[in-house]
VOBASE-954068 format. One record per residue (C-alpha): x, y, z; residue number from 1. Coordinates in steps of 0.2 Angstrom, whole numbers, plus 2048, in hexadecimal, padded with zeros to 3 digits. Layout:
N
+-----+-----+-----+-----+
:  px :  py :  pz :   n :
+-----+-----+-----+-----+
:   X :   Y :   Z : NUM :
...
+-----+-----+-----+-----+
END
This chain:
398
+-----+-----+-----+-----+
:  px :  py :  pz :   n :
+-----+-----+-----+-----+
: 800 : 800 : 800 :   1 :
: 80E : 80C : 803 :   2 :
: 816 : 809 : 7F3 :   3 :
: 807 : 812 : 7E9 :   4 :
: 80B : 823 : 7F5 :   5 :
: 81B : 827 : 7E8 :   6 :
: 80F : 825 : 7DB :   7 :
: 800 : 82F : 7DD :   8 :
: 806 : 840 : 7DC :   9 :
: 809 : 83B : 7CA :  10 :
: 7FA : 835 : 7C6 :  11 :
: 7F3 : 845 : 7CE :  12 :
: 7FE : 84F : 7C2 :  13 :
: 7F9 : 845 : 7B5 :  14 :
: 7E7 : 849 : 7B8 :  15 :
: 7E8 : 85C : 7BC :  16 :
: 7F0 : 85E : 7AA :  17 :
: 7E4 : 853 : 7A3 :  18 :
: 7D7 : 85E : 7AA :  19 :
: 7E0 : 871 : 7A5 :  20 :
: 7E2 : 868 : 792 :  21 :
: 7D1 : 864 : 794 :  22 :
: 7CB : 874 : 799 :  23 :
: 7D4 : 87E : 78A :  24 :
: 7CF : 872 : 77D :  25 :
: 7BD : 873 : 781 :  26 :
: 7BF : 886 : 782 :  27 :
: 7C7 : 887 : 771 :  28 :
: 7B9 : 87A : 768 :  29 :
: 7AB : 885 : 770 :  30 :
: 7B4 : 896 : 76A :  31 :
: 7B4 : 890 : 75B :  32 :
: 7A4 : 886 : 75B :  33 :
: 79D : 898 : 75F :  34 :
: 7A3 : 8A1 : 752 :  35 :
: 7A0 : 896 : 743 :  36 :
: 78D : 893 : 74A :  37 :
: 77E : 89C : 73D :  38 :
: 776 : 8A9 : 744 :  39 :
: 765 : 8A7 : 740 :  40 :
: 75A : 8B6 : 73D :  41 :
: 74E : 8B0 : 74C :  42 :
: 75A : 8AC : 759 :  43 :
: 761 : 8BC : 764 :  44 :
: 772 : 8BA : 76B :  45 :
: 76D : 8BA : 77C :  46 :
: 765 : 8AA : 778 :  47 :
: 777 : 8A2 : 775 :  48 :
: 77D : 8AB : 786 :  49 :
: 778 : 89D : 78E :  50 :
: 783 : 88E : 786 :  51 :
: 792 : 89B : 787 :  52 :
: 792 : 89C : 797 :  53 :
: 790 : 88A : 79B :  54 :
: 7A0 : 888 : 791 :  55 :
: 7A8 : 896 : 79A :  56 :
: 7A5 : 88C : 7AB :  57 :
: 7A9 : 87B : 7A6 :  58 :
: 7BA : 884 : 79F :  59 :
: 7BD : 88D : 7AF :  60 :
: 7B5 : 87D : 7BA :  61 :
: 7C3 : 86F : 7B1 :  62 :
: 7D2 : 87B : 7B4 :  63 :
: 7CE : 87E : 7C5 :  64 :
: 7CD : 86D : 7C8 :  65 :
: 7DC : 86A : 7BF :  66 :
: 7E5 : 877 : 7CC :  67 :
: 7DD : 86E : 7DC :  68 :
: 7E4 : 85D : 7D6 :  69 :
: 7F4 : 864 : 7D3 :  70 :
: 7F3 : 86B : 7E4 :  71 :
: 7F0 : 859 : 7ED :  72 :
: 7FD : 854 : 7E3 :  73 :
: 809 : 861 : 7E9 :  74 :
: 804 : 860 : 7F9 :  75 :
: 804 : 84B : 7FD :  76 :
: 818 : 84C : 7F5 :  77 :
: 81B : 858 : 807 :  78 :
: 81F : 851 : 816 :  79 :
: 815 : 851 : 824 :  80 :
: 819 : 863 : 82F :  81 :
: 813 : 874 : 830 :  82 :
: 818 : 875 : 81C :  83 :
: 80A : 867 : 81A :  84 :
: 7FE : 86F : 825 :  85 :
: 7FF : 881 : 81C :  86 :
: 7FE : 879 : 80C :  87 :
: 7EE : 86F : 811 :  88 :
: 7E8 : 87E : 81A :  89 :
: 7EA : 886 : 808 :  90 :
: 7E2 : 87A : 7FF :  91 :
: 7D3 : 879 : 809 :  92 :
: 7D1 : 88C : 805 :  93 :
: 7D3 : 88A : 7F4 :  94 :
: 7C5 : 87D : 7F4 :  95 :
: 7BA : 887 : 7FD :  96 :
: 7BC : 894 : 7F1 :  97 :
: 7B9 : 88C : 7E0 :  98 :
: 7AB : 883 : 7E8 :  99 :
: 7A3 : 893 : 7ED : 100 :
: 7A5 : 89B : 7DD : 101 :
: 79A : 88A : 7D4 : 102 :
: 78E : 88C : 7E1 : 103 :
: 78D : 89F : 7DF : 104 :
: 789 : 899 : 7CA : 105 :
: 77B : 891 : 7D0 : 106 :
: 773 : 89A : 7DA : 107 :
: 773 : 8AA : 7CE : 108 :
: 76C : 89B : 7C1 : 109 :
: 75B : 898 : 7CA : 110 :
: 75C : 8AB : 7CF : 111 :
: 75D : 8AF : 7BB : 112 :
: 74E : 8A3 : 7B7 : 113 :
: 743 : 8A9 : 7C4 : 114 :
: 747 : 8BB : 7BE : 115 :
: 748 : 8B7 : 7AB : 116 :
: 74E : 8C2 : 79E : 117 :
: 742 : 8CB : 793 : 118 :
: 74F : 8CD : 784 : 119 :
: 763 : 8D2 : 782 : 120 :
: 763 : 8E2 : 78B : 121 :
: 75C : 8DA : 79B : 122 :
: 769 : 8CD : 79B : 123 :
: 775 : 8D1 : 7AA : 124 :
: 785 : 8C8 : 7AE : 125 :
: 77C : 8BB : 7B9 : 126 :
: 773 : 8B7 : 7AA : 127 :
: 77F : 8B6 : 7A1 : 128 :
: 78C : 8AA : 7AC : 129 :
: 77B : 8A0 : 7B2 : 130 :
: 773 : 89E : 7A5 : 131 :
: 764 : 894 : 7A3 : 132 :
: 76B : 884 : 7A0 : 133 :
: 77C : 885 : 7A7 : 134 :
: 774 : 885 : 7BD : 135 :
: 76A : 874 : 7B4 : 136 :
: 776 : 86C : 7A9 : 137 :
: 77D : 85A : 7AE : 138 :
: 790 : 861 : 7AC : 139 :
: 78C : 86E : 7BB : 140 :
: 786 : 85F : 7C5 : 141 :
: 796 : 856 : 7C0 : 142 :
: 7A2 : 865 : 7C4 : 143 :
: 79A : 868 : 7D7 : 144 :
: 79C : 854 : 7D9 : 145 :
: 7AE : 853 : 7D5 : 146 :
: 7B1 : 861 : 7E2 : 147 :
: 7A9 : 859 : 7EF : 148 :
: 7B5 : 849 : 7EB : 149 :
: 7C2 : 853 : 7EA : 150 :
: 7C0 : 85E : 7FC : 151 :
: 7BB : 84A : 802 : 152 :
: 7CB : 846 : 7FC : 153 :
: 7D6 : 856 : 801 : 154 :
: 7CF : 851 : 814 : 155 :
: 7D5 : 840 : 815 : 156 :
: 7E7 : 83A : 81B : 157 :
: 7F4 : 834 : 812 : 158 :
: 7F1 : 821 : 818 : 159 :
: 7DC : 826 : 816 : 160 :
: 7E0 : 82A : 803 : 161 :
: 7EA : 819 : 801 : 162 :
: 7DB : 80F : 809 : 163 :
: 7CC : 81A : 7FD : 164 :
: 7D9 : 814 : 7EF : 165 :
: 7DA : 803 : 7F4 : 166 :
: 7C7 : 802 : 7F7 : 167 :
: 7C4 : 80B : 7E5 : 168 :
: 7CE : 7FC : 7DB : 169 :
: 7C6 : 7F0 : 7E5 : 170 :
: 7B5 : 7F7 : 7DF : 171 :
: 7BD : 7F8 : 7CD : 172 :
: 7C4 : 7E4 : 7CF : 173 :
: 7B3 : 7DE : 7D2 : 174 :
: 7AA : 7EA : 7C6 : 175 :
: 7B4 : 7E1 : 7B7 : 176 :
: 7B3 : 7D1 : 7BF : 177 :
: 7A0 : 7D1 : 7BF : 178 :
: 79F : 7D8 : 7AF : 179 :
: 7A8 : 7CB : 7A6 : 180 :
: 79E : 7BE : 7AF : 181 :
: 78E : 7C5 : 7A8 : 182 :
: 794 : 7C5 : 799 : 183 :
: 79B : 7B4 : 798 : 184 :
: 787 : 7B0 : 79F : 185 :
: 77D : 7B9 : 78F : 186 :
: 78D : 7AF : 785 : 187 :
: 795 : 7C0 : 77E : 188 :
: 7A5 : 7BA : 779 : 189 :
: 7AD : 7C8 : 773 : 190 :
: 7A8 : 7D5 : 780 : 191 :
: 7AC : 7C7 : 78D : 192 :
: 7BE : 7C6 : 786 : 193 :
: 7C0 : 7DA : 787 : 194 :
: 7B8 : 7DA : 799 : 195 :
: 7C6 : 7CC : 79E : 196 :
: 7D2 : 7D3 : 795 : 197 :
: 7D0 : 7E4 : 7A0 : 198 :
: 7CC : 7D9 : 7AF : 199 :
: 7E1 : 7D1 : 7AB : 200 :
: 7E9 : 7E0 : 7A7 : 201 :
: 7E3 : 7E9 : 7B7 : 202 :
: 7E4 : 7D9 : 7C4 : 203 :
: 7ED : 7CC : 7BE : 204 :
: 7E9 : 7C5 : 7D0 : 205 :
: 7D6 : 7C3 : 7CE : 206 :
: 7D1 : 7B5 : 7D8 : 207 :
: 7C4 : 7AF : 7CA : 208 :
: 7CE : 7B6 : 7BB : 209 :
: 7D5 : 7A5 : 7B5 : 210 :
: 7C3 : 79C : 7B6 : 211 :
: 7BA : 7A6 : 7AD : 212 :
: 7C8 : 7A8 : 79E : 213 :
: 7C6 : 796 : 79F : 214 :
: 7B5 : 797 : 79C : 215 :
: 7B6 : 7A3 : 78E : 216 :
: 7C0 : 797 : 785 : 217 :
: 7B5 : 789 : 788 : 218 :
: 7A5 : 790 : 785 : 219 :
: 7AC : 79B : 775 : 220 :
: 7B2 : 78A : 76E : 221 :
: 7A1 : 780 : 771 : 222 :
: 797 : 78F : 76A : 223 :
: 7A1 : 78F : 75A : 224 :
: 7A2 : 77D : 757 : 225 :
: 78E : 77F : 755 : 226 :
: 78C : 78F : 74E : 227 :
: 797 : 78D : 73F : 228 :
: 78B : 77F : 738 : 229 :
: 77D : 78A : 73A : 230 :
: 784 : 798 : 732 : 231 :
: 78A : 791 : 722 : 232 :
: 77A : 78A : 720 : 233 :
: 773 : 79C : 725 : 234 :
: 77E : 7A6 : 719 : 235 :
: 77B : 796 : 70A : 236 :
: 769 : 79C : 70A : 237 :
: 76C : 7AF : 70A : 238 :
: 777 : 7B1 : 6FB : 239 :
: 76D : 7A5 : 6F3 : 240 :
: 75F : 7B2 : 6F1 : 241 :
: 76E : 7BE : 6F2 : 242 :
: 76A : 7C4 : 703 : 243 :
: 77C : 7CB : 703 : 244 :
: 77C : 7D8 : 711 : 245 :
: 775 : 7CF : 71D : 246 :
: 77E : 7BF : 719 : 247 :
: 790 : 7CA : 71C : 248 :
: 788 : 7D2 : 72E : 249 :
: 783 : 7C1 : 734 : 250 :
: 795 : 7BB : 72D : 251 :
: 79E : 7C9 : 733 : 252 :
: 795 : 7C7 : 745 : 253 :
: 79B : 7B4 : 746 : 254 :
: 7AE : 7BA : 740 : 255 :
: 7AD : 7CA : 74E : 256 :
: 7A5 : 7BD : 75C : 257 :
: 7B4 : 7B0 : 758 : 258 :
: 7C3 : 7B8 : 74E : 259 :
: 7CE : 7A9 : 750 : 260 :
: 7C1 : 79D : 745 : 261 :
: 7C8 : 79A : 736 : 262 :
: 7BB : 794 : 72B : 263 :
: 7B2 : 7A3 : 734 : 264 :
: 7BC : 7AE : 72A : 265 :
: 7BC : 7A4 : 71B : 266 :
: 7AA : 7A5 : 71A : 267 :
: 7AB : 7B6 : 71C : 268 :
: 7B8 : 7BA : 70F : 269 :
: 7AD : 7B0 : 703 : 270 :
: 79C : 7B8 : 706 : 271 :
: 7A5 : 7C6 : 703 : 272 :
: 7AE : 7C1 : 6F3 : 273 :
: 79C : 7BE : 6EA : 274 :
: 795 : 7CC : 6F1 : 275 :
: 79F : 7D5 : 6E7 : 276 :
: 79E : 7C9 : 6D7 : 277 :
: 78C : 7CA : 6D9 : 278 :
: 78C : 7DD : 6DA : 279 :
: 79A : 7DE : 6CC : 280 :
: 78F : 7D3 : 6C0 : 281 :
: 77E : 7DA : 6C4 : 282 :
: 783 : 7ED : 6C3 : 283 :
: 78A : 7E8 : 6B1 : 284 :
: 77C : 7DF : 6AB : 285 :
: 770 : 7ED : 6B0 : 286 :
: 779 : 7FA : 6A8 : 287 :
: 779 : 7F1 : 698 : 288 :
: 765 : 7EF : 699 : 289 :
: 763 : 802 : 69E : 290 :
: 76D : 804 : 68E : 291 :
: 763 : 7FA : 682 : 292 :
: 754 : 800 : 687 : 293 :
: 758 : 811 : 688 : 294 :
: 75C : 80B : 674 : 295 :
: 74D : 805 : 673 : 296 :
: 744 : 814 : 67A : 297 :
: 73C : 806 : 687 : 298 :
: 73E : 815 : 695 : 299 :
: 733 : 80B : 6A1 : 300 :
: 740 : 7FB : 6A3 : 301 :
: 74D : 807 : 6A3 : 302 :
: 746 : 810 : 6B2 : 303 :
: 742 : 7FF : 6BA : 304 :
: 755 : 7FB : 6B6 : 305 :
: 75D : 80A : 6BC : 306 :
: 755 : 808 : 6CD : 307 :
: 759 : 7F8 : 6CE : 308 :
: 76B : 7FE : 6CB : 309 :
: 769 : 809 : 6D7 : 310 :
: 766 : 800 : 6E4 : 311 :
: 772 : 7F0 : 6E4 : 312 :
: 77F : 7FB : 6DF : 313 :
: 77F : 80B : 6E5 : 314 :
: 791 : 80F : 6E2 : 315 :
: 795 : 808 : 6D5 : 316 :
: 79C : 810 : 6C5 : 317 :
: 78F : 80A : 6BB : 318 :
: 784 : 812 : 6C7 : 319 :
: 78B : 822 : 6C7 : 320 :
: 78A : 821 : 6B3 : 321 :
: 777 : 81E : 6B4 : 322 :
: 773 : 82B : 6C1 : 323 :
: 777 : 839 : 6B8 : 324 :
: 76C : 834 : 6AA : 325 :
: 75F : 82E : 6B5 : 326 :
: 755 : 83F : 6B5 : 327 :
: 752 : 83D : 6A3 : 328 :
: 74B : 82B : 6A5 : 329 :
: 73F : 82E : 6B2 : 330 :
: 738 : 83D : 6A7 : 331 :
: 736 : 831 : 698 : 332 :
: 730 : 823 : 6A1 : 333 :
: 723 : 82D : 6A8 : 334 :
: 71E : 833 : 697 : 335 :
: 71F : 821 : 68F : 336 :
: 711 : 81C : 69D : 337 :
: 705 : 82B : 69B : 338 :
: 705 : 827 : 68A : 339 :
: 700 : 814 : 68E : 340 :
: 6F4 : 81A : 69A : 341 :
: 6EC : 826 : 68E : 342 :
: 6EA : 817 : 680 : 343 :
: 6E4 : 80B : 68D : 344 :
: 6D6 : 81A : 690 : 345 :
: 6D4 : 81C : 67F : 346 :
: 6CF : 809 : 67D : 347 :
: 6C4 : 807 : 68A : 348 :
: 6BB : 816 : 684 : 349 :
: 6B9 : 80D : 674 : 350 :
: 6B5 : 7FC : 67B : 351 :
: 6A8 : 807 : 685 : 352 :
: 6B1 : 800 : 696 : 353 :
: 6AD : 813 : 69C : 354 :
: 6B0 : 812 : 6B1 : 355 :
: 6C0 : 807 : 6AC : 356 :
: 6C7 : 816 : 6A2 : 357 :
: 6C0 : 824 : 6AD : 358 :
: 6CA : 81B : 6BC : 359 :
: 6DA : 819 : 6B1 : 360 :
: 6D7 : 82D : 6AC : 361 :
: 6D6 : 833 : 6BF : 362 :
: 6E4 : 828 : 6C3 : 363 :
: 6ED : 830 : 6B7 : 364 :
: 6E7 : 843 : 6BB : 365 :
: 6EE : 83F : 6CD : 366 :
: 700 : 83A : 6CA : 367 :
: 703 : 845 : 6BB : 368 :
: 6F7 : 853 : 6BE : 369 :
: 702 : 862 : 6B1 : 370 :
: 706 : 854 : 6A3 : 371 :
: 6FC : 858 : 691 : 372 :
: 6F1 : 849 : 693 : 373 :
: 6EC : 84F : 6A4 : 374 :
: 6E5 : 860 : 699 : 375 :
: 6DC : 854 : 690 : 376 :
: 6D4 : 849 : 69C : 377 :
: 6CD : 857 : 6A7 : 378 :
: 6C2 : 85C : 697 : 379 :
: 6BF : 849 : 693 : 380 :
: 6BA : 845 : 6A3 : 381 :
: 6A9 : 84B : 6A4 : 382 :
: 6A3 : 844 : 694 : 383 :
: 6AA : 833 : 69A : 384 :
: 6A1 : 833 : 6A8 : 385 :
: 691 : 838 : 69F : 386 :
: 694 : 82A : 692 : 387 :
: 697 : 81F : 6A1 : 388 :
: 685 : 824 : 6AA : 389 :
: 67C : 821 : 698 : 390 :
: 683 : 810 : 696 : 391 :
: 681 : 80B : 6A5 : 392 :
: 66C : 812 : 6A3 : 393 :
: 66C : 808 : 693 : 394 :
: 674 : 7F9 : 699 : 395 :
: 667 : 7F9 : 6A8 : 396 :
: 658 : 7FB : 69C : 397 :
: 65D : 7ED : 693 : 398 :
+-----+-----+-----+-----+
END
């Protein structure tokens, strides 16, 4: 236990720098997080006040924390005296001092929102150091916290400090250690591994360390043996009707869950492999069918086709070919089916099939409502439906 004494006013050191790099790294991302911020035309600057402020205190709350643990630091390296004693005395005041001026944050906080500002001019410096969402914000919560620990600590002896320490990795020792068993419960083999792998680096002397890497082992090997049967009968089915993503993520899951399998990886490397092939062959053959019926002025299949395209391949070259053009085949393939639709009308009206064609012309009115043929049809319409109302009186009196 009295070894760890020459080495914690290093790690203290460590953690007041830490904290002071901390502190003006965060000041320069909100600075400049300010200033490259919109202004929009509703929002008034007092309304960013607020979030400014809250910057400004974390800034100033994470270098005065840096300070104080630089102080404990200083002060545990002195030897017990009068030296000691002023140097604690100082401490204390210190503490004191930063805690009063959080405190003093917060309570001009709930006095501000009481108060409320009417607009910019009312804004006063309480305001504008409290504002609404700094008194409430989790962070200020954090900041008063970690003061508290830190007086709590300033307070203790040297040989209290050792024993909080020795109590704190205890906590952490069994923190890891039921953590891995957990996981080794729900069968999470790679997260168990992490956790024991932590649990090692940390403890090495874990009383339960060597079962449960045991276990891991065994239980990884048992669960692998079965699964991998299962999955190639899985990922078999799945390219078969070309299922390729999610034949790779239930691969990919199998190879991340046991990375030492070899035909694991195997299996992956060959989903993978005719993925691409798949993808390779299919983009080429569509672009060629686009192309021919583009030829053909058959705009309908070539819309069909480019989607299709589109979709299995996004990225591909021959995608990026067809979308540039793609604007072009929609407009034509949407001309190419009014112009179906109006000779489907036409012949119902002469097969005297009138409700047929009055449907298929009020389909056509709603999805292309500023195309020629929907000019036409609106002036159409009502003799349709008249011819359909006489017909259907004839057909009745017969």
């Amino acid at each position: 236990m009295r070894a760890m004494k020459p080495a914690l006013p290093g790690m203290l050191r460590v953690i007041a720098i830490l904290l002071w790099i901390g502190g003006v790294v965060l000041g320069m991302l909100d600075a400049y997080g300010a200033a490259r911020a919109p202004v929009l035309p509703e929002e008034s600057l007092a309304s960013r006040l607020p979030a400014v402020a809250e910057a400004v205190a974390m800034v100033l709350g994470l270098v005065g924390l840096g300070a104080v643990t630089y102080s404990i630091a200083e002060m545990i390296e002195i030897e017990p005296g009068i030296e000691s004693k002023q140097a604690l005395s100082e401490l204390r005041h210190s503490m004191q001092r930063l805690e009063s001026a959080v405190q003093r944050l917060s309570d001009q906080q709930r006095e501000a929102s009481a108060r409320g500002a009417g607009n910019f001019g009312e804004v006063g410096v309480a305001d504008t150091v409290a504002g609404a969402s700094l008194g409430t914000s989790e962070s200020m919560h954090q900041v008063m916290a970690l003061l508290q620990e830190i007086r709590e600590l300033s307070l203790l002896s040297d040989s209290q400090r050792q024993e909080r320490l020795a109590d704190a990795q205890q906590h952490r020792e069994k923190f890891l250690a039921t953590e891995a068993q957990r996981l080794l419960e729900l069968k999470e083999w790679t997260a168990a591994q992490n956790a024991l792998s932590s649990l090692e680096r940390e403890y090495p002397k874990s009383p339960n360390l060597e079962k449960m890497k045991s276990r891991l082992k065994t239980g990884r090997q048992e669960a692998q043996t079965g699964a991998i049967a299962q999955l190639r009968e899985r990922v078999e089915d799945l390219m078969a009707v070309w299922a390729w993503d999610q034949a790779y993520a239930e691969t990919a899951r199998f190879v991340e869950n046991f990375p030492d399998h070899a035909e694991g990886r195997d299996l992956l490397r060959r989903v993978m492999s005719e993925r691409d092939s798949y993808v390779e062959s299919t983009a080429n053959r569509l672009y060629e069918e686009i192309k021919t019926d583009i030829d053909r002025r058959m705009w309908r299949r070539a819309m069909g086709s480019a989607v299709k395209l589109l979709e299995c391949a996004p990225g591909h070259r021959r995608s990026v070919a067809i979308r540039g053009q793609l604007k072009t085949i929609r407009e034509n393939a949407e001309i190419e089916e009014r112009q179906e639709q109006e000779r489907r009308i036409q012949d119902l009206i002469r097969g005297k099939q009138f409700f047929e064609a009055i449907d298929l012309a009020e389909d056509l009115l709603q999805r292309f409502p500023n195309s020629p043929q929907a000019e036409t049809l609106k002036n159409l319409l009502p003799k349709m439906r008249e011819l359909a109302m006489g017909n259907e009186a004839e057909a009745q009196a017969s």
